[in-house]
N, C-alpha and C positions, 0 to 999 in steps of 0.2 A: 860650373858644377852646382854650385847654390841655385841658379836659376833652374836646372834641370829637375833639382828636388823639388823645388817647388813649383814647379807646374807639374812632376809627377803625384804631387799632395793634392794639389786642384783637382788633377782629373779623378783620383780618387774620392775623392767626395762630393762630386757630382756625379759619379755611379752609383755611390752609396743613397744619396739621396732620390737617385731612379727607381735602386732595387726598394728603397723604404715605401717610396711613394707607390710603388706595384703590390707590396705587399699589405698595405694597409687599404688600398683598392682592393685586394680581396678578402681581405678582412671584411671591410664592410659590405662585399658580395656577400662572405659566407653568412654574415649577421642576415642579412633580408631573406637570406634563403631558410637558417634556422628559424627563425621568427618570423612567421607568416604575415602577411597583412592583415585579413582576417583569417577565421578560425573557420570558413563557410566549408559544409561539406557534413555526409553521415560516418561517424569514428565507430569504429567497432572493434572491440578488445573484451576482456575479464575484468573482474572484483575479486579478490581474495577475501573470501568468507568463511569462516570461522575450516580453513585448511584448504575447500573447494575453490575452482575458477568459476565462476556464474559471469556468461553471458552479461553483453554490455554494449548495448547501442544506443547513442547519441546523435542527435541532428542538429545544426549549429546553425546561424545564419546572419549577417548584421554586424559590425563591429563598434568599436566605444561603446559608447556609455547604452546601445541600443539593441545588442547581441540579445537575438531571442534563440533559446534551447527546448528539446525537448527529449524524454527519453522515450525509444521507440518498443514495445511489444506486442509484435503480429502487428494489427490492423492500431492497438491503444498506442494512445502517444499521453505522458505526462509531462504537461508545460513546464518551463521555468514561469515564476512568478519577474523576476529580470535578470538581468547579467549584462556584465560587462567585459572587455577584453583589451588589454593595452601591451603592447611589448612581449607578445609570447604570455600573457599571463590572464589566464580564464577566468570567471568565476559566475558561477550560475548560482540565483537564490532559491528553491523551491520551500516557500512561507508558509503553504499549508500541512507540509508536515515539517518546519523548520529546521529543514536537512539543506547542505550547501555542496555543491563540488567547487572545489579551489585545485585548477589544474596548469601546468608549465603544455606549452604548444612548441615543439623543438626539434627543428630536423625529420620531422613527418610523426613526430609522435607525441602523443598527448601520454603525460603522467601526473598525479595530483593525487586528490582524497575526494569521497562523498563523507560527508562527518555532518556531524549533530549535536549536539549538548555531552552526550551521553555516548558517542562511539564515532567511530574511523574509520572507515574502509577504505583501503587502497586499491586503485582502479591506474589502469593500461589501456590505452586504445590507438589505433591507425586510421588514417583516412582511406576508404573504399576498402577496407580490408574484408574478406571472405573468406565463410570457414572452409572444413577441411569436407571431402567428400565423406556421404554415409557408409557404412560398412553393410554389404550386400545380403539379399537376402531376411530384410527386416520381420520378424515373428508379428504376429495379429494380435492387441491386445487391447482394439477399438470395444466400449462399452462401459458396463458399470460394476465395480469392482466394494466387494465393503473388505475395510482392514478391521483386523482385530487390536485392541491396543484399550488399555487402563489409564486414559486419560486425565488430565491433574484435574480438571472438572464433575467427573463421576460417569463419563460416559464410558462405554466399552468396545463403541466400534463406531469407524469415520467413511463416509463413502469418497470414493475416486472414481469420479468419470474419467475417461477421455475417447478423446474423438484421434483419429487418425487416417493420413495420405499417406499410400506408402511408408516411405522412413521417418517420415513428419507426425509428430504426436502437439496435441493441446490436450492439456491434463489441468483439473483440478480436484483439490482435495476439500471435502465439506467438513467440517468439524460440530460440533454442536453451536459454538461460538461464532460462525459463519465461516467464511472459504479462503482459500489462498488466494485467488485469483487466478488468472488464467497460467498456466505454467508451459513452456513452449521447448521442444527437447528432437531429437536426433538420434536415431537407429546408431551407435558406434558402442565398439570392443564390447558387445555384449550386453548393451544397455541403453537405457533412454534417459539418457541425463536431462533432467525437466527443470526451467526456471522463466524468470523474471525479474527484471531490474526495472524499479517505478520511482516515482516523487518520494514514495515511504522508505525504499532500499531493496533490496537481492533478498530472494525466495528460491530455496534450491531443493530436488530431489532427486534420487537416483530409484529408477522402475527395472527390477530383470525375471524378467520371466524365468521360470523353473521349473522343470522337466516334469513335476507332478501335477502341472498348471496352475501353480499360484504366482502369484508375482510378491517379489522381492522388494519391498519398499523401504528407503534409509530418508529419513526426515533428516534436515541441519535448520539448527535454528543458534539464535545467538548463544544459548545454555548449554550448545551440545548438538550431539546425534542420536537417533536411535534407528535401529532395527525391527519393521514390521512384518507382517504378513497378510495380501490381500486375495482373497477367494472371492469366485464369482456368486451372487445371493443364493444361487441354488444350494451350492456347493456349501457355504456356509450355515444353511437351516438345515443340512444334512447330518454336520458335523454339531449341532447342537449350538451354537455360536448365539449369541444376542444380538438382536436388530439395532441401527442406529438410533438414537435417542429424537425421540418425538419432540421437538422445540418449544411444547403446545403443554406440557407433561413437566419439562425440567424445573421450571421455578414456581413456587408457593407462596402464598399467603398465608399466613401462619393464622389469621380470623379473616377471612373472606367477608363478615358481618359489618366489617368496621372500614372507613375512606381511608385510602393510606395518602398518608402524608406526607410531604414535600416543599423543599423550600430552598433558596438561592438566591444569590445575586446579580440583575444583567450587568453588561458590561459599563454601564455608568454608577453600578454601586447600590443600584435599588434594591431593595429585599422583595421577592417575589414568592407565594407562599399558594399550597393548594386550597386556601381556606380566604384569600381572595373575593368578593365579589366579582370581579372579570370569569371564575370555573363556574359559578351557583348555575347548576341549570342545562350548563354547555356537556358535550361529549368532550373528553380530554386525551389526547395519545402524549403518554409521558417517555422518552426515552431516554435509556440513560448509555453515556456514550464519554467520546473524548476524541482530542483531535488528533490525540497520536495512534489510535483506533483508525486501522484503515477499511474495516466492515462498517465504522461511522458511518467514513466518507460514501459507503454505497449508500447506504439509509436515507442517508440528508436530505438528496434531489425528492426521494421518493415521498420523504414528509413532508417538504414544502409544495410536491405536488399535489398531495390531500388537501395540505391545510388552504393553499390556494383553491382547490375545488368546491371545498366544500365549507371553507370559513362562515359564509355567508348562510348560511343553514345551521349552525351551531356547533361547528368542530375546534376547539383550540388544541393547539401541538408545542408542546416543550418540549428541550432539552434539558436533561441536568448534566455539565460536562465534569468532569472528574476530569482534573489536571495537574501535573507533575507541581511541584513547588515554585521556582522560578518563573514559569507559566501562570500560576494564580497572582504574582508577583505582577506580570507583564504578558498577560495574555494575546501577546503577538500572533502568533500560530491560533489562535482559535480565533482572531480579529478574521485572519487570512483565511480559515475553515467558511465563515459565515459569507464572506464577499465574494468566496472564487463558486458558494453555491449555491449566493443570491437568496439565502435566507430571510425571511419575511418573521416568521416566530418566533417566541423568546427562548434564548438558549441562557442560561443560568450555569455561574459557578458554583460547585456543591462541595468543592474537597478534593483533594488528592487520589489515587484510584486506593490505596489501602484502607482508605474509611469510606469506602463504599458502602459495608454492610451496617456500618457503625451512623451512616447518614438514613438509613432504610433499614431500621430494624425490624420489623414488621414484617418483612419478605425470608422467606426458607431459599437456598439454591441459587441466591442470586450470587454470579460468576462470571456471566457472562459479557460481553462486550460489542455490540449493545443488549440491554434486553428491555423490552418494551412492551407498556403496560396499558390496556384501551378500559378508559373507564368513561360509563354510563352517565346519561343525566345528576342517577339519584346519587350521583358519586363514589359508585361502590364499582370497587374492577372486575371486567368482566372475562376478560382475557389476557394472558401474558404468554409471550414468545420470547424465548431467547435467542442469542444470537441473528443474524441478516442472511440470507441468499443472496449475494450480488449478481451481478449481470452474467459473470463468469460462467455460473451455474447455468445458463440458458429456460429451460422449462421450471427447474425450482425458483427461478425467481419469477418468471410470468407466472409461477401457480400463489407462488406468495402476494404479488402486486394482487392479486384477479380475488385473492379468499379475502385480505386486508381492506380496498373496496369493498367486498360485500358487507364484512362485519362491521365497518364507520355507516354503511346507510341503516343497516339493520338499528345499528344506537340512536343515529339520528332520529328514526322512524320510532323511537321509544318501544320497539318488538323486543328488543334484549332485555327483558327486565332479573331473571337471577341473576347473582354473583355468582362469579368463579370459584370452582368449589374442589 
């Protein structure tokens, strides 16, 4: 009887240890399945922004320490600066606007954050995931639209291009301060939900046309939403409505008689000043900007194009960056601003963006981000533009690049001789 117990106990725990050893073989099946090897592939999910779902595509490719990312809209893709991935666990750096996504990869779905110093977003995505079909019948509302609206800068009305395929819209909005960027949206339930997710974060609008032909525009931004309204230009000089603001017009010299003054630090700590013998003499383009400024990031290329062209004929180009606290601290993100666009000219720290005007008292209007200032030989300014057209714009920024050439050779050429008046 004793022996038949225990060989009944034997055989019992050598089943036990069958059914253990099965079970933990799929345990560690289900582990490799959960946990990818790598992250390779395009995810596409939402950000929850500030209540909205904004569009969210990601391109992945590489693993360990060598994962390169980028985020895709339309034809733009914004790189990772690096990233890595180990065990299900993502993490992309993008340096130039000092934003990170830290996301879990788990059973076919990516969850994590894009976050910053200063904010959070939560973000979803799947591998090959595709949206939902357009809703039929998509309304025409290809062209150029001006909204009316009482802007925190003093302007009164923003233009809205867009272009549009069938149910496919590319929309941007221009503001006096420069553009949204490209904003990319969908015929559904009535509307043209328009956005973009970049290296800087999620850009969202809602477009609905209305039955008396204006369209229905809802801005979201980090502060909120608002409610606009965009008429076609005809339709708005009919209604007595005011033009957008002339970028040529918004900012002042308060004595146009007198050099306006400037001064900062590069990033080895030198004090750099407009009073200089390196300006005596030269044309100067001063801009002033910052890296968490993504109408900066359009500007950059465009002035290091000048100043590369035309250095050697007497053109110098500054920046003065206005930068967040911890930034002037450890100017990381503006190290990364100047490398990822092969900047050549000196870009100076000037202060925090709230002592803007308080670094440039001399100037009326100034608000904008960038606004940039073209002064002559004899050092007196002869032009200032606020705000940038980026590429987004199409023709407003080829007519901007094409007028900004003429008026650096016009200075070169010593033909511009009054100040800006």
């Amino acid at each position: 009887m004793r022996q038949k117990i225990a060989l009944t106990v034997l055989l019992l725990g050598v089943v036990s240890l069958a059914v253990l050893h099965r079970l933990g073989a799929t345990a560690l099946a289900q582990g490799a399945d959960a946990y990818p090897a790598t992250p390779d592939g395009v995810w596409q999910g939402t950000a929850a922004y500030n209540g909205q779902q904004v569009s969210f595509r990601l391109e992945i490719s590489g693993k360990g320490n060598h994962v390169q990312g980028a985020l895709i809209n339309g034809k733009e893709k914004s790189p990772a600066s690096s990233g890595n991935y180990s065990d299900g666990h993502l993490v992309l750096h993008f340096d130039y606007f000092a934003n990170t996504i830290d996301a879990t990869l788990k059973n076919g779905a990516l969850t994590g954050t894009f976050s910053s110093h200063s904010r959070t977003i939560p973000i979803t995505a799947s591998l090959n995931a595709t949206p939902g079909d357009p809703s039929p019948d998509p309304p025409k509302i290809a062209g150029t639209w001006e909204i009316a609206v009482k802007g925190p800068k003093g302007e009164s009305a923003w233009q809205l291009h867009v272009s549009q395929s069938g149910a496919e819209v590319d929309a941007v909005i221009q503001r006096i301060d420069g553009d949204t960027g490209n904003l990319y949206g969908t015929w559904r339930n009535g509307q043209f939900a328009v956005s973009h997710f970049t290296a800087a974060g999620p850009s969202y609008a809602v477009l609905r046309p209305q039955a008396d032909g204006t369209l229905k525009v809802i801005t979201f931004s980090r502060s909120g939403s608002q409610e606009l309204t965009a008429r076609r230009p005809q339709a708005a000089r009919a209604e007595g409505l005011n033009k957008p603001d002339d970028p040529l017009q918004h900012t002042k010299l308060k004595d146009p008689a007198q050099p306006l003054a400037f001064n900062g630090k590069d990033l080895n700590g030198i004090v750099v000043a407009s009073t200089d013998p390196q300006f005596k003499d030269k044309v100067v383009i001063l801009s002033i900007g910052g890296s968490w400024c993504p109408n900066c990031h359009d500007e950059a290329p465009f002035l290091e194009e000048l100043y590369r062209k035309y250095h050697d004929r007497g053109l110098d180009v500054v920046e003065l960056s206005f930068e967040e606290e911890d930034q002037l601290a450890n100017p990381e993100r503006l190290r990364a601003f100047i490398q990822k666009y092969g900047l050549t000219y000196p870009v100076l720290l000037a202060g925090t963006p709230d002592q803007l005007n308080e670094k440039l008292p001399q100037v009326d209007g100034l608000n904008c981000w960038p606004t940039t200032f073209f002064i002559g030989r004899d050092g007196l300014v002869k032009s200032i533009h606020a705000g940038y057209s980026g590429p987004a714009t199409g023709s407003g920024n080829s007519d901007l690049r094409r007028e900004v050439n003429a008026l650096v050779v016009k200075l070169l050429s010593g033909s511009e001789r009054a100040s800006v008046q």
